[in-house]
C-alpha positions as a Markdown table, in Angstrom:
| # | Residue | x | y | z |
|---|---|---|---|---|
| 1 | Unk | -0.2 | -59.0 | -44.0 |
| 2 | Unk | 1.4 | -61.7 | -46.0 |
| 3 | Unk | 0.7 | -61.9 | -49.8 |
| 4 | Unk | -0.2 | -64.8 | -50.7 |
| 5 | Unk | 1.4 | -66.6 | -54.0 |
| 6 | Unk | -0.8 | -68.3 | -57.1 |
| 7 | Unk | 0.7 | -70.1 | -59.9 |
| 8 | Unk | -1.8 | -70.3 | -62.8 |
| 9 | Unk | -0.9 | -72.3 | -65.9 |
| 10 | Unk | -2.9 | -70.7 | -68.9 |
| 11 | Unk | -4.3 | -73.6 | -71.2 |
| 12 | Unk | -6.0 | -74.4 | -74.5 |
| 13 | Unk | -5.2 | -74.9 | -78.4 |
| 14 | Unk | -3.4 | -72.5 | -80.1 |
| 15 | Unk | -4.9 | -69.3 | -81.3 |
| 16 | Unk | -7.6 | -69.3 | -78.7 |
| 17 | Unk | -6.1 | -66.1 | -77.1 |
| 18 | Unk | -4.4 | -67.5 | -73.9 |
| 19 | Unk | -1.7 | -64.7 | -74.4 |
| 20 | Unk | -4.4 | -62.0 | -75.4 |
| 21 | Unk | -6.2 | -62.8 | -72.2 |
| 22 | Unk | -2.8 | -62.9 | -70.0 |
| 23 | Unk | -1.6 | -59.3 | -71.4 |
| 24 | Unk | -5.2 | -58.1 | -71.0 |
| 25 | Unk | -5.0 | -58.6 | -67.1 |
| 26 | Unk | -0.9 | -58.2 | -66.7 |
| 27 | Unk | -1.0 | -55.2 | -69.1 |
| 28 | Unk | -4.1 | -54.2 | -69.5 |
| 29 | Unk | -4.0 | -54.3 | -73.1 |
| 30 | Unk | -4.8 | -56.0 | -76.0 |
| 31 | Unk | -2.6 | -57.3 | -78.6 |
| 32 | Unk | -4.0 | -58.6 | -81.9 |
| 33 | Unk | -2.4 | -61.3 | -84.0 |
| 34 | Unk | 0.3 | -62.2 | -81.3 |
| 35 | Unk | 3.1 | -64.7 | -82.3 |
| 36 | Unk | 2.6 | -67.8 | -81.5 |
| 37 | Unk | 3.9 | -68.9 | -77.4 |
| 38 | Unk | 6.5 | -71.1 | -76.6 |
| 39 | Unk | 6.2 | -70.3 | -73.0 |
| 40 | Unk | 5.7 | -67.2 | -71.3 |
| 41 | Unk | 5.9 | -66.5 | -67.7 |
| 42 | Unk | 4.2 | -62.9 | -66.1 |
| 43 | Unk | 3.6 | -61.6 | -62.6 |
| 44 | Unk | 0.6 | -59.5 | -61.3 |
| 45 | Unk | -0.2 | -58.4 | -57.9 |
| 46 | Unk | -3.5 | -57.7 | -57.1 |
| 47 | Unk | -6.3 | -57.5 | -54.8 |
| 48 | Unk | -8.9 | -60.0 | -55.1 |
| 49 | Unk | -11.7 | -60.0 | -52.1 |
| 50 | Unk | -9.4 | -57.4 | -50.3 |
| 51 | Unk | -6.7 | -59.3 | -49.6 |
| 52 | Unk | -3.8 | -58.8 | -51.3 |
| 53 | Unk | -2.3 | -61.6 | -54.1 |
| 54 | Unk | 0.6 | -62.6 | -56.5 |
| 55 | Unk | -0.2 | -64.2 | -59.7 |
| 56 | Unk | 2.6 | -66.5 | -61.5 |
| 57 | Unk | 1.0 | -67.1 | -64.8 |
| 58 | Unk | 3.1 | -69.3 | -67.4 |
| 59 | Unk | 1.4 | -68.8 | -70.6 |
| 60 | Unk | 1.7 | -72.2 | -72.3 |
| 61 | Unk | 1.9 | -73.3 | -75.8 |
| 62 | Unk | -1.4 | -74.6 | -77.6 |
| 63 | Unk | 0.2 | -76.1 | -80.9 |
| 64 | Unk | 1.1 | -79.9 | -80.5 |
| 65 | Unk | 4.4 | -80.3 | -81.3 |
| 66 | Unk | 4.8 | -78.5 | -77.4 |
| 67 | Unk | 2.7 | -81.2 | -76.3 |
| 68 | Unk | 5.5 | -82.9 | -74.0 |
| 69 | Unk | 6.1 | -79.2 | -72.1 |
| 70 | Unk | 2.7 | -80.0 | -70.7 |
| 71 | Unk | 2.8 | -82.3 | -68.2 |
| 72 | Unk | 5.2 | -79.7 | -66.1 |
| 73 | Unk | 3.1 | -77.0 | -66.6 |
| 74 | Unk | 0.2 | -79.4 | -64.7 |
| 75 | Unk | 2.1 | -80.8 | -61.9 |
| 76 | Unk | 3.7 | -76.8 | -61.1 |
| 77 | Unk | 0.9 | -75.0 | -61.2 |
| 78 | Unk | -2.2 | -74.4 | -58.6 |
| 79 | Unk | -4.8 | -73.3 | -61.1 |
| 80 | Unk | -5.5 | -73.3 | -64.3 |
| 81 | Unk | -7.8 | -71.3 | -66.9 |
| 82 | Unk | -8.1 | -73.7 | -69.9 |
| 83 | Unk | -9.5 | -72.0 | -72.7 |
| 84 | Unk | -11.0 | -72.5 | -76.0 |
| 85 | Unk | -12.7 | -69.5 | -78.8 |
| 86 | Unk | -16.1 | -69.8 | -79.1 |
| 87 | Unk | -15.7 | -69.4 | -82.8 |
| 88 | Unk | -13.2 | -72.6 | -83.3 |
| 89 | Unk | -15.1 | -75.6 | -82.9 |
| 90 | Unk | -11.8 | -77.8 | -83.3 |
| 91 | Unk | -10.7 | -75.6 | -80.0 |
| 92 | Unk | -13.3 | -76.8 | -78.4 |
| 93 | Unk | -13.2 | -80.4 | -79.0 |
| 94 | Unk | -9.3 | -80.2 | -78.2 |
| 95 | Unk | -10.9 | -78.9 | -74.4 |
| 96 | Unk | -10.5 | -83.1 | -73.9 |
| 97 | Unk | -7.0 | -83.5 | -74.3 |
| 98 | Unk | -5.8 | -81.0 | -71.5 |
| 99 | Unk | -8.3 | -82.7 | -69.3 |
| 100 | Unk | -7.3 | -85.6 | -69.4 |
| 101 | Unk | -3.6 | -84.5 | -69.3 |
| 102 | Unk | -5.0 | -82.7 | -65.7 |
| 103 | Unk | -6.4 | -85.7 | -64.8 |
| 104 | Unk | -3.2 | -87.8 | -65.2 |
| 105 | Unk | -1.0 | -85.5 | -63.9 |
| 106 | Unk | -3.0 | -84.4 | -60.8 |
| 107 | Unk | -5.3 | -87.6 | -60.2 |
| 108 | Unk | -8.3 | -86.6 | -59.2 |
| 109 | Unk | -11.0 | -84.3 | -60.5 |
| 110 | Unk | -11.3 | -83.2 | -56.9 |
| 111 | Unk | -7.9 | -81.7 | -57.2 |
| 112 | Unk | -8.0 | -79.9 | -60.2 |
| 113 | Unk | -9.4 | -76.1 | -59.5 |
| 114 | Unk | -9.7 | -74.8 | -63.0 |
| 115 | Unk | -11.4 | -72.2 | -64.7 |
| 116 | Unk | -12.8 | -73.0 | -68.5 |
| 117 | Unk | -13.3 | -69.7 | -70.6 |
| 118 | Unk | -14.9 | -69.5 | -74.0 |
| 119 | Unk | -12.8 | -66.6 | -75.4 |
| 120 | Unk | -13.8 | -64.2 | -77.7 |
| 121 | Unk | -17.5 | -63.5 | -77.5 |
| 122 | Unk | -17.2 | -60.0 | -79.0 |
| 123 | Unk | -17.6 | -62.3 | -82.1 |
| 124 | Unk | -20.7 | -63.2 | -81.0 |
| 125 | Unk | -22.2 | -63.1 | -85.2 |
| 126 | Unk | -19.4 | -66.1 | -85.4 |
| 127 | Unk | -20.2 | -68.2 | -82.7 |
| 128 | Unk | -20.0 | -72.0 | -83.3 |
| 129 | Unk | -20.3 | -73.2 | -79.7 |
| 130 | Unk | -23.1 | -72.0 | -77.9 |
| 131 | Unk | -23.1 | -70.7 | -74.0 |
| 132 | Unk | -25.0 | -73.7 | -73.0 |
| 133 | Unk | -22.5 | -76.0 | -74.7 |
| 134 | Unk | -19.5 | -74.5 | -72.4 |
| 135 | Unk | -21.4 | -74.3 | -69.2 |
| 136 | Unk | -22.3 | -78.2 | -69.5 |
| 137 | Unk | -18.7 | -79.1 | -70.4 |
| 138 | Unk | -17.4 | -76.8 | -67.6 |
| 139 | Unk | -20.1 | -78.5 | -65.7 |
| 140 | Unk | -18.4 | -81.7 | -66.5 |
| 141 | Unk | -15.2 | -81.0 | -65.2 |
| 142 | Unk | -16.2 | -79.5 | -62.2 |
| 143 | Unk | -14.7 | -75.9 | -63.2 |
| 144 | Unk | -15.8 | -72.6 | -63.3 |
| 145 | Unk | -17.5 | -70.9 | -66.5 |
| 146 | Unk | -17.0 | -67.9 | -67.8 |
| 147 | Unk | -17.6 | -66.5 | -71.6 |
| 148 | Unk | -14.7 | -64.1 | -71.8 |
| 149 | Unk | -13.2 | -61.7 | -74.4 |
| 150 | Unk | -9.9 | -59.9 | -74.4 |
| 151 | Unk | -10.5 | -57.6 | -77.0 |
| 152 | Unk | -13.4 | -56.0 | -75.2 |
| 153 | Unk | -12.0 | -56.7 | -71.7 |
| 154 | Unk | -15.1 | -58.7 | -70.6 |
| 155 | Unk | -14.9 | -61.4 | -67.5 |
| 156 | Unk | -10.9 | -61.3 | -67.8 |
| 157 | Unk | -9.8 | -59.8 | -64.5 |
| 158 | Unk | -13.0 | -61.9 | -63.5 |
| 159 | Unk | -12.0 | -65.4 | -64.2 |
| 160 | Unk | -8.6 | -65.0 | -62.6 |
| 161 | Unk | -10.5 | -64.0 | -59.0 |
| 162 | Unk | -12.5 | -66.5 | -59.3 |
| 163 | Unk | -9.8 | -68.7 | -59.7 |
| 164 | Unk | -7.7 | -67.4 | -57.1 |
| 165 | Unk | -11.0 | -67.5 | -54.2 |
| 166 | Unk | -10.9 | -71.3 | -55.4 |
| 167 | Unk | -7.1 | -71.6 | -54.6 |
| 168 | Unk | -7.7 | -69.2 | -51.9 |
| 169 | Unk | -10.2 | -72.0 | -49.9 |
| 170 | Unk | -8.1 | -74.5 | -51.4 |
| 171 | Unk | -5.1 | -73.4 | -49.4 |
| 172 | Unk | -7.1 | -72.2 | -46.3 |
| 173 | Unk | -8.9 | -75.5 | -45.8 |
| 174 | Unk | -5.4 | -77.4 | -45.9 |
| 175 | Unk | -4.2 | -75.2 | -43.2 |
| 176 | Unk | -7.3 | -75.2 | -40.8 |
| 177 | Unk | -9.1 | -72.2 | -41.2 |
| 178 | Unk | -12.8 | -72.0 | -41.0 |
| 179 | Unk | -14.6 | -71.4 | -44.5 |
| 180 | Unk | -16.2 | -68.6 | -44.7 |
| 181 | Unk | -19.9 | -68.0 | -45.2 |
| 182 | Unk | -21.0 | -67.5 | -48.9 |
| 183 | Unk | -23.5 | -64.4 | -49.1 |
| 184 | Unk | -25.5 | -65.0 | -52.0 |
| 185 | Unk | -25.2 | -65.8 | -55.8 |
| 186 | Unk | -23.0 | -64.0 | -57.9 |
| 187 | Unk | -24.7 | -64.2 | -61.9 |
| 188 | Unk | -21.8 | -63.4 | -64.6 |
């Protein structure tokens, strides 16, 4: 069986824990008060739905002076988790900047599949931007929501397999196979 290749671009302001979350799946380990990226590229294989995957993950830089790396990152990359901390309003706001880059780069909503994650929510006492307020914006974008937290290792590992089924149907659908079914709701 063929493994099939993902390249996911992580996203977000700085300081929102792209790299946390990236070492939490690729290492599984957290690292607290991590430098600040340039650019970082990891691989993981894994097994996501039984079937057997590579993830290319380029961890990007969230500060603005990297601004201009962006657009490559968006027009090499599959998927993308975009991220902001739910304890950083100004992270959140900043959410509209990459999206808009996506939408340049890619040129349609319809072919962005992105995942947005409100990172650390083992803060939860500092939270400045409510569940609610992330699903609506995810909503928005047409993306995937998850509130995730690499510290505590919740809905990590998670919002990468979610992102790689949506690449997954994605890449089936372009070559002709049949969809599968859905078998109920899944409530994260």
């Amino acid at each position: 069986m063929a493994t099939d290749a993902f390249k996911i671009a992580m996203l977000g302001s700085g300081a929102v824990g792209k790299s946390a979350m990236t070492l939490r799946l690729v290492q599984d380990k957290f690292v607290d008060g991590h430098d600040p990226t340039i650019e970082d590229s990891y691989q993981k294989y894994r097994s996501v739905d039984g079937k057997p995957c590579r993830l290319d993950i380029v961890d990007t830089a969230g500060q603005e002076e990297f601004k201009q790396m962006r657009h490559q990152y968006l027009r090499q990359n599959d998927g993308f988790i975009l991220v902001y901390s739910i304890t950083d309003k100004p992270s959140f706001d900043k959410l509209q900047d990459f999206w808009d880059d996506l939408l340049k780069t890619k040129g349609s909503k319809e072919k962005i599949l992105m995942c947005l994650c409100g990172n650390k929510c083992d803060l939860d006492e500092s939270r400045v931007i409510s569940r609610d307020e992330g699903k609506t914006r995810a909503d928005s974008y047409g993306a995937l929501f998850l509130e995730t937290s690499a510290k505590s290792n919740t809905n990590v590992s998670e919002a990468y397999d979610a992102l790689v089924k949506l690449m997954r149907e994605r890449k089936d659908a372009s070559e002709g196979k049949p969809k599968k079914e859905k078998s109920g709701c899944v409530i994260l």
